[in-house]
C-alpha positions in Angstrom: 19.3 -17.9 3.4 20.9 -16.6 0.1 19.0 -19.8 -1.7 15.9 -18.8 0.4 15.4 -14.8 -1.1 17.1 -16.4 -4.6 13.9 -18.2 -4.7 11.8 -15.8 -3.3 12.8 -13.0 -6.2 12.4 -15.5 -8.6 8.4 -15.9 -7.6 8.1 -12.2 -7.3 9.3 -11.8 -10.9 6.9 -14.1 -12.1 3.5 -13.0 -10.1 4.8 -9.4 -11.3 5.0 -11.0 -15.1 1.4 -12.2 -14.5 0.2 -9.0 -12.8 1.8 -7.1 -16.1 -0.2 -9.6 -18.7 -3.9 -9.2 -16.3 -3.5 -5.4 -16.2 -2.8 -4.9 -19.7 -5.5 -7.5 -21.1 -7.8 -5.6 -18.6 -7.5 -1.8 -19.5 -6.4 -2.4 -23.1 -8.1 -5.3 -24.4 -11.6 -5.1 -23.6 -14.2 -3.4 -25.4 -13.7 0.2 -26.0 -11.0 2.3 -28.0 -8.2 3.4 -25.9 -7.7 5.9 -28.9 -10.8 7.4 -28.6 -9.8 8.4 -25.2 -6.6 9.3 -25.7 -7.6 11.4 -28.4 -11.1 12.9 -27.2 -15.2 12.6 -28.2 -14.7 15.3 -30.7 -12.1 13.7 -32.6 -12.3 13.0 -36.1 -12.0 9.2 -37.7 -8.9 10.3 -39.4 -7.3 12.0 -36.0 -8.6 9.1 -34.2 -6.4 6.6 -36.6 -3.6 9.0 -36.3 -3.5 8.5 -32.2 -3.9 4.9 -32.6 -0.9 4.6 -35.0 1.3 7.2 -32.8 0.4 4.9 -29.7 1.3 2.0 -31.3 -2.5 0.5 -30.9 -2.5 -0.8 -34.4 -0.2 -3.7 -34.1 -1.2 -7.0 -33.4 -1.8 -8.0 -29.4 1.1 -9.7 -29.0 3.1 -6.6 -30.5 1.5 -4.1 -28.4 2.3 -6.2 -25.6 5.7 -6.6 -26.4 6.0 -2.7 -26.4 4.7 -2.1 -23.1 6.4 -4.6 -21.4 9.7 -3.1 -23.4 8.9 0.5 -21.7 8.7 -1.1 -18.5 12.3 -2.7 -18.9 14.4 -0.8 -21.1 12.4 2.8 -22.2 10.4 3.7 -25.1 9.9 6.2 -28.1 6.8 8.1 -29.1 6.3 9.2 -32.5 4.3 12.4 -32.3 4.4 12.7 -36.1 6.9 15.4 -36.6 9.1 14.0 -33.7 10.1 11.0 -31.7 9.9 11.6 -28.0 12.0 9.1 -25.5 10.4 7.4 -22.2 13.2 6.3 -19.9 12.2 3.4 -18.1 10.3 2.2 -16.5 8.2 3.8 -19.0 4.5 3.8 -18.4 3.4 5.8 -21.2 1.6 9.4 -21.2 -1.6 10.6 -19.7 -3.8 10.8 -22.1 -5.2 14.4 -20.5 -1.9 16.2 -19.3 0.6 14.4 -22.1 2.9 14.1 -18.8 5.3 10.8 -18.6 2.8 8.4 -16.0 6.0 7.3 -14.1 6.9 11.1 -13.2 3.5 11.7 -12.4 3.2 9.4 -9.5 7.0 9.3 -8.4 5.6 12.9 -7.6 2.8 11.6 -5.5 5.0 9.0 -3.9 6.6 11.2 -1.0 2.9 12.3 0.2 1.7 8.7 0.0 5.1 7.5 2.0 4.6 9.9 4.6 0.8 8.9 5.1 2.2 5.2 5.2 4.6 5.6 7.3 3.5 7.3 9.8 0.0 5.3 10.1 2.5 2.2 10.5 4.3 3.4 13.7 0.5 4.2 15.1 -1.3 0.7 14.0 2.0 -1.2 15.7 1.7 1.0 18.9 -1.5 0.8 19.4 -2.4 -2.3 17.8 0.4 -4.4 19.4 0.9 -2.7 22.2 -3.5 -3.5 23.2 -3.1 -7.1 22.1 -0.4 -7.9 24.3 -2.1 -6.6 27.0 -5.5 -8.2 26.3 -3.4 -11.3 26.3 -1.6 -10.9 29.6 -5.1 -9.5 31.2 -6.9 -12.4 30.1 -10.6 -12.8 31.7 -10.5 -9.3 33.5 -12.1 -6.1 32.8 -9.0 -4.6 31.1 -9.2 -7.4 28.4 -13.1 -7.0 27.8 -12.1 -2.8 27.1 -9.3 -3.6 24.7 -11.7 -6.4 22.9 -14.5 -3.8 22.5 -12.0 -1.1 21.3 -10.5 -3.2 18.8 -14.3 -4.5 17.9 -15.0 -0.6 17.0 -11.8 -0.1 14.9 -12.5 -3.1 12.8 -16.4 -2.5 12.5 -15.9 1.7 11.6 -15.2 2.4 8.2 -12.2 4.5 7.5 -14.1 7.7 5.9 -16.7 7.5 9.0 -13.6 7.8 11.3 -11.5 10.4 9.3 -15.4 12.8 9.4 -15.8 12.0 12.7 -12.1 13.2 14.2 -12.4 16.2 11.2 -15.8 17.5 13.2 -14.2 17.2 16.6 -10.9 18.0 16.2 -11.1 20.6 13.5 -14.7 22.2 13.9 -15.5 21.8 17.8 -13.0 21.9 19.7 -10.5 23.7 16.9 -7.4 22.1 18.6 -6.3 22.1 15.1 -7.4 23.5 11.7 -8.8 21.6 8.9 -5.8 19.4 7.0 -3.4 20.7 4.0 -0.4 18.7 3.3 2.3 20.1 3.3 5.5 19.0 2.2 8.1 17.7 4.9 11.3 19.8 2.9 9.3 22.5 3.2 8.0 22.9 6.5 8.8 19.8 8.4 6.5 21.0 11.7 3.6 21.9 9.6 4.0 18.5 7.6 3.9 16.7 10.8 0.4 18.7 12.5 -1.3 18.5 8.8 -0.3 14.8 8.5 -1.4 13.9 12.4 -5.6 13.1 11.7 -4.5 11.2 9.0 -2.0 9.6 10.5 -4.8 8.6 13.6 -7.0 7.9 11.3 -5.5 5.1 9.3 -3.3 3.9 11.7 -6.3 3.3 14.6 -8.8 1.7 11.7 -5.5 -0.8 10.7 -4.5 -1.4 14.6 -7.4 -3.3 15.5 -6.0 -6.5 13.2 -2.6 -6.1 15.0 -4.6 -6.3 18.5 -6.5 -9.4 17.8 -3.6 -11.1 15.5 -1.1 -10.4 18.6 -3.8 -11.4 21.5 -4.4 -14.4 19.6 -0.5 -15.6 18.7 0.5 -14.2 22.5 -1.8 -16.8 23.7 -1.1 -19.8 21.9 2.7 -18.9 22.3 2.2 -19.0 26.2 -0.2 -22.3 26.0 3.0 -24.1 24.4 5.1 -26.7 26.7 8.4 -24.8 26.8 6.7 -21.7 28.2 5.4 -24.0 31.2 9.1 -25.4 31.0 10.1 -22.0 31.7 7.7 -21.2 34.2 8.4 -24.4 35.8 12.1 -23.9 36.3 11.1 -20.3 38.0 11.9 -18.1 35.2 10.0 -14.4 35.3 6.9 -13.6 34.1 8.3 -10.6 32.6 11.5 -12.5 30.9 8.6 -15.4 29.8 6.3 -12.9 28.1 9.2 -10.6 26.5 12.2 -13.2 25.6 10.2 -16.0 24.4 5.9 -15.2 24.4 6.6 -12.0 21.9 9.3 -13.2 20.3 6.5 -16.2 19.0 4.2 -13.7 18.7 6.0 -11.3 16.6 6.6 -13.2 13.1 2.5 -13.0 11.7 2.7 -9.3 12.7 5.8 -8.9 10.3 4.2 -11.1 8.2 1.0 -8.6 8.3 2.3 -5.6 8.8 3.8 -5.7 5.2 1.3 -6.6 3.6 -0.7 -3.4 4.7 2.4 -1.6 4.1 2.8 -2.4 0.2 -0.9 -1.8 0.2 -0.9 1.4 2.1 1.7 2.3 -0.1 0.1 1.2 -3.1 -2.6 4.0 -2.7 -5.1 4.6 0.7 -7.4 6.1 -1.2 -10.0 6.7 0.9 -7.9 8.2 3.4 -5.8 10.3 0.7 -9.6 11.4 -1.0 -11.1 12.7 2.0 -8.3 14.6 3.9 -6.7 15.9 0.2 -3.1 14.5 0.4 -1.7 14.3 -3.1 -0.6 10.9 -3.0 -1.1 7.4 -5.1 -4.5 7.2 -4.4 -6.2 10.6 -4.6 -4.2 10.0 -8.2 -6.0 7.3 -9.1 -9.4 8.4 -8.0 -8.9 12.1 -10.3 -7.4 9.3 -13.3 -10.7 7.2 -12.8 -13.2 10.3 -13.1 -11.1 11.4 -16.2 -10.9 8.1 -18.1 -6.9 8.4 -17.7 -6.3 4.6 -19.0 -2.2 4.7 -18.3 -2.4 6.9 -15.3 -5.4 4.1 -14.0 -2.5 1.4 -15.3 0.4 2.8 -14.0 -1.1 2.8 -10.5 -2.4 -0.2 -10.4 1.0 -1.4 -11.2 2.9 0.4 -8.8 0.3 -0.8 -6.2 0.9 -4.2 -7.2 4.5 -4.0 -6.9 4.3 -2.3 -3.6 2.3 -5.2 -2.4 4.7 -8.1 -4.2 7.9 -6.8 -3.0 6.3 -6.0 0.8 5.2 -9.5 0.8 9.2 -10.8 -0.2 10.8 -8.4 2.4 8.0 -9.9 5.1 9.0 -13.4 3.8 12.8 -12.5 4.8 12.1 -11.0 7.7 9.7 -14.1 8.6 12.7 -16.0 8.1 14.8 -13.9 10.2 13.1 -14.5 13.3 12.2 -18.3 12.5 15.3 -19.7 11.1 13.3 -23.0 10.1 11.6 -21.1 7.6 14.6 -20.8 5.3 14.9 -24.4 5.8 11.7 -25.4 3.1 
């Protein structure tokens, strides 16, 4: 098992080496003049220069490269002309609009972000796991075709469509609850957990319907397999069958799954963030977009990236965990 993650974090390391190179190349590379934005349209050529020089943009590719990749590891320093300010690492530069460090900026969006994820995960597995195994066990009856049309709805609705749709008749109709405004869970952990709830349904019902049709389809081919009608055969439960052995084969794509959306999730929803105004990874990303924000767009799409590498490594361990054999190639 120890050889197993060894190797595991050693191909994490290098997609996130790779990840580092496309982003860069991407943002800073292509045509345009990250100086220009840094410094603003009514810049002159000579302040424009200046910026370029304090940002380290006039060294050769390989050289700027180096330096980035240096913040990420080990920190950074800034000339500002008259001073030299430090970036701890992981250093991911300054916001060209707010001169705030890019790390600090989202590590203050990250415990809105974690408490959307979070909470959307424990609805998604409910429902989502909880309707494929019973579409599975009610195979060919009318519970099975209610669950299949259900999940069919989830997966054909998109996201904002559902979050304006539970808004209009949760908040506006029937005014069971007013309209969203996060609020932070040290601060008022019952109002974080009402202002957090339409989110919460809304992500975690438009994610659940792959859970239901992932854990319908692995339920069934786990109870089509001979030592299930070994089990049978012998006079063993349906109810020890279906929990000790059917879910148990059922369970290791949902892991598998599960943290992949996760690291995503985590990464930035932004369309769920955007439309119920959660300060999180995403809503950060969108304002950095509309602004030309070149390391707050960088930064995130970094952290995302991470998020989704090491979610996939721990649902590689934990795939291993429950199939031993996996550990085993």
């Amino acid at each position: 098992m120890t050889r197993y993650l060894l190797k595991r974090l050693g191909g994490a390391l290098l997609v996130l080496l790779a990840l580092s190179v496309a982003v860069y190349a991407l943002f800073y590379l292509v045509p345009g003049d990250p100086a220009r934005l840094a410094c603003g349209e009514r810049c002159s050529t000579q302040q424009v220069t200046q910026v370029r020089e304090r940002l380290g943009l006039d060294a050769s590719v390989f050289t700027q490269y180096g330096h980035f990749l240096q913040g990420i590891v080990a920190g950074r320093d800034y000339s500002t002309g008259t001073a030299v300010l430090h970036c701890d690492a992981p250093c991911l530069g300054f916001s060209y609009k707010t001169d705030q460090q890019v790390t600090r900026l989202i590590l203050e969006r990250v415990p809105a972000t974690l408490s959307l994820a979070l909470g959307a995960m424990v609805i998604w597995l409910v429902i989502g796991v909880g309707t494929g195994l019973l579409s599975a066990l009610r195979r060919g009856g009318i519970t099975e075709r209610a669950l299949t049309v259900l999940t069919l709805a989830g997966t054909g609705m998109p996201v904002f469509i559902l979050g304006l749709l539970l808004l209009m008749a949760v908040c506006a109709y029937l005014r069971w609850l007013p309209f969203p405004s996060y609020v932070p869970l040290s601060q008022d952990p019952e109002q974080w957990a009402w202002n957090l709830l339409l989110p919460w349904l809304t992500l975690g019902f438009f994610e659940s319907a792959k859970y239901a049709r992932l854990t319908r389809s692995s339920t069934l081919e786990t109870l089509a397999e001979d030592h299930i009608r070994t089990f049978r055969a012998y006079g063993v439960g349906e109810r020890a069958v279906v929990g000790r052995h059917a879910l148990r084969g059922a369970v290791p794509p949902v892991i598998a799954l599960n943290a992949n959306d996760l690291g995503t999730v985590v990464g930035g929803a932004v369309l769920t963030e955007t439309l119920f105004g959660i300060p999180g990874i995403g809503k950060t990303l969108v304002d950095a977009v509309r602004v030309v924000d070149v390391p707050v767009v960088v930064g995130v799409v970094l952290v995302t990236g991470t998020a989704v590498v090491l979610a996939n490594v721990v649902a590689d361990l934990l795939y291993a965990a429950a199939d031993r054999r996996v550990a085993l190639l």
